[in-house]
Structures are given as C-alpha cells and as structure tokens.
N, C-alpha and C positions, 0 to 999 in steps of 0.2 A: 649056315648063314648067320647065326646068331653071334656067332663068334668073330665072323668077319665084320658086324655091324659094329660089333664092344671095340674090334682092335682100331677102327675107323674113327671110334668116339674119341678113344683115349690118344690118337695119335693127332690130336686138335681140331680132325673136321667136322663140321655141321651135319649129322646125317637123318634123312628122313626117308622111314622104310614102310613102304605100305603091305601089312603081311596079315593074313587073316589066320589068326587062332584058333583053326578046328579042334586039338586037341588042348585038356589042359595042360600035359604034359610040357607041348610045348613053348603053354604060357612061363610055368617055372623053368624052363628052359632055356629062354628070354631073360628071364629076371635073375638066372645065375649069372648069365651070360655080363648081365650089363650091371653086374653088382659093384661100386662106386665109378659109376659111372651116370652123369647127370641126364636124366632121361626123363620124359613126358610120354606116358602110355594114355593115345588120345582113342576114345570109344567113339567109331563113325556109326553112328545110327538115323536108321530109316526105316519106315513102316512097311510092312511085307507087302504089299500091295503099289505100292510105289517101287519098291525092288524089282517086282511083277513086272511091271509096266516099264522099267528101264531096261530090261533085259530084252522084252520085246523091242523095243525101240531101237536095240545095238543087233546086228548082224553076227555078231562075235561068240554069242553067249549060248549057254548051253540053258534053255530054259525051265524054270523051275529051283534049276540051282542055287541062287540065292536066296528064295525062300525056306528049302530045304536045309538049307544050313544056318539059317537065321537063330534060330535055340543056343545051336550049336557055340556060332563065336563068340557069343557075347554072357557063356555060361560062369566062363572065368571069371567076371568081372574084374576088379580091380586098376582100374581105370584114373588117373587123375585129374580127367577132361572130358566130356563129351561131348558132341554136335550133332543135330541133327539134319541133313543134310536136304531132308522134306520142307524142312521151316527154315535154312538159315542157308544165305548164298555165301557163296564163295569167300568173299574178304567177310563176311561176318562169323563164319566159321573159323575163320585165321585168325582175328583174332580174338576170339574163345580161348582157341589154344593159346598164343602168345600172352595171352592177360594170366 
C-alpha cells in the first residue's frame, strides 16, 4: 500500500491516506516508501475514553479496540501535525493541517 500511495504522489495526484501505524516497522516503511516525495504525516489524536464512547456509539466497531491500540500508534511519533479531534471540529482540524 505504501508503495501505491508514493507511485500516486509522484504521478501528480493529491493523496490522502487514512492508515493507522500499529507497527513501527511500518512507520519507516511509509517513510521509505514516500522518500522525496512531499508529504504531511498528520498525528489524529483523541483521548481514550472518547475513543471508548465513539466505538460504542458506531455498530461497526469491535469494542475496546481503539483503546487497546492507542499506545501502540502513536509510539512512532514523528508526526508534523497534530489534531485533536476531542477539541477541534472538522474545518478546524483541516486547517491545522493545511496551515
């Protein structure tokens, strides 16, 4: 996937991938992948208990999950943006990132 997102970037289009980094592995895996390649690695963060309570909310989710893995994707860091998506709606998260 990583590799189809680089060949996406470099062939002129806008891409935005919403992909959660359990491992670190394949954080540097990503970042070989997208090596001169202009990219914004944005960190979506939210408080475990708000993750709790959206999971219940959705029919879809396998619960507990999100908090279970919370450690996990955000161990990488290296991030050039973050948002918090507990405090900041929609167009104020966009533009965080965009700024």
């Amino acid at each position: 996937m990583h590799r189809c997102v680089a060949a996406l970037a470099r062939s002129g289009r806008d891409v935005v991938v919403n992909h959660v980094l359990l491992e670190r592995r394949w954080a540097w895996d990503l970042a070989d992948a997208l090596a001169g390649v202009l990219a914004v690695l944005v960190g979506v963060r939210c408080p475990p208990e708000v993750l709790a309570a959206r999971e219940r909310a959705r029919a879809d989710r396998t619960l507990g999950q999100a908090v279970a893995q919370h450690a996990a994707v955000h161990a990488h860091g290296g991030y050039d943006v973050e948002v918090d998506t507990s405090s900041q709606g929609p167009d104020e998260a966009a533009d965080a990132v965009m700024a």
